[in-house]
LUMZAFI-795735 format. One record per residue (C-alpha): x, y, z; residue in three letters. Coordinates in pm, whole numbers, plus 32768, in hexadecimal, padded with zeros to 4 digits. Example, Ala and Ser with C-alpha at 12.3 -4.5 7.8 and 13.67 -1.06 7.14 Angstrom:
<rs>
    c1    c2    c3  rest
  84CE  7E3E  830C   ala
  8557  7F96  82CA   ser
</rs>
This chain:
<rs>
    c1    c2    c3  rest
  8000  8000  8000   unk
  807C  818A  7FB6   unk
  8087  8266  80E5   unk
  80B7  83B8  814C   unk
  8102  83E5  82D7   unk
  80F3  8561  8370   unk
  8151  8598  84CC   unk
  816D  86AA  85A8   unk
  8218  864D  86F8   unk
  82D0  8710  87EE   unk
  841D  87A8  87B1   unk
  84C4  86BB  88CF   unk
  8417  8564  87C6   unk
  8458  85E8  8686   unk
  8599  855B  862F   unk
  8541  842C  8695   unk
  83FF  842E  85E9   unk
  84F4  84B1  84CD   unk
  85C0  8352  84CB   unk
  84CD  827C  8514   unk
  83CD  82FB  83E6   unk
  84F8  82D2  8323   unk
  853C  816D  833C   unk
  83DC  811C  82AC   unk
  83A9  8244  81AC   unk
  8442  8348  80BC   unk
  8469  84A0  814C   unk
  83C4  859B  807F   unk
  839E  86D9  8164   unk
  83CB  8738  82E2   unk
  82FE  8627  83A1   unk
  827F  85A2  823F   unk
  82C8  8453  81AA   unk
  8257  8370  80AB   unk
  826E  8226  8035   unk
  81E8  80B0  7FE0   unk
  81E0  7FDC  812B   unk
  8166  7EC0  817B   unk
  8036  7E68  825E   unk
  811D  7DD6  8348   unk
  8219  7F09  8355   unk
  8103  800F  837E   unk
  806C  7F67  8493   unk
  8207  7F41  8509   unk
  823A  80B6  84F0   unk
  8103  8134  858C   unk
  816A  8053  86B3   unk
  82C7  8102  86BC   unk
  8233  8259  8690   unk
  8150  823D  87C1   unk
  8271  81E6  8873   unk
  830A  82DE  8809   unk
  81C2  83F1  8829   unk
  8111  8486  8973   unk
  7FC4  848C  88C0   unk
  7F2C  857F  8989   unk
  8004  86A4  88E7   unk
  809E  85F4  87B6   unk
  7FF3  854B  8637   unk
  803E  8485  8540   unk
  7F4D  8467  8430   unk
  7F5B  8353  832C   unk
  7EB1  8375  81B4   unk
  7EA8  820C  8117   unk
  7E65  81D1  7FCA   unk
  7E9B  806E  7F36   unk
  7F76  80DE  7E23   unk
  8024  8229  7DAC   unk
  7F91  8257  7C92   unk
  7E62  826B  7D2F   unk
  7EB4  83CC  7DA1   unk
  7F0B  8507  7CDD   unk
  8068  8596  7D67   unk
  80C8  8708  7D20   unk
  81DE  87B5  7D6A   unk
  81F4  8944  7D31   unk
  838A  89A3  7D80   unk
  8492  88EA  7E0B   unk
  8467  875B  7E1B   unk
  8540  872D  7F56   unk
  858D  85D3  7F39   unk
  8556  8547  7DE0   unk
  8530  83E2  7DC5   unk
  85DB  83A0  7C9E   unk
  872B  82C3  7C94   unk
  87EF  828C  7B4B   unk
  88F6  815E  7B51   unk
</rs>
């Protein structure tokens, strides 16, 4: 499945919301990352992020959609991390 995770967590979480989103997704933006994943992994990271979280002052919000293509993408200026590789 394609997701996009947002969070928003206290200054004293985020880099380790930072690492931990990275491990599972692409970084596309401060606090935004996207990627495929698998059931499995999503459920994995949400577990981690929680840990992670004090959800009484801190969010993470998940879009799923079950492929990419499924979803229009537009990007107006810089494309901070590009996910092209050449070899």
């Amino acid at each position: 499945m394609y997701v996009i995770a947002v969070y928003d967590v206290n200054t004293k979480r985020v880099a380790k919301m930072l690492k931990l989103s990275r491990r599972y997704l692409n970084w596309i933006q401060n606090s935004v990352f996207e990627g495929n994943i698998t059931p499995v992994k999503l459920k994995e990271y949400k577990i981690k992020a929680r840990k992670i979280m004090n959800e009484d002052e801190d969010s993470l919000i998940i879009f799923q959609s079950r492929h990419e293509d499924w979803l229009e993408k537009e990007i107006i200026g810089i494309d901070k991390n590009p996910l092209d590789i050449i070899l």
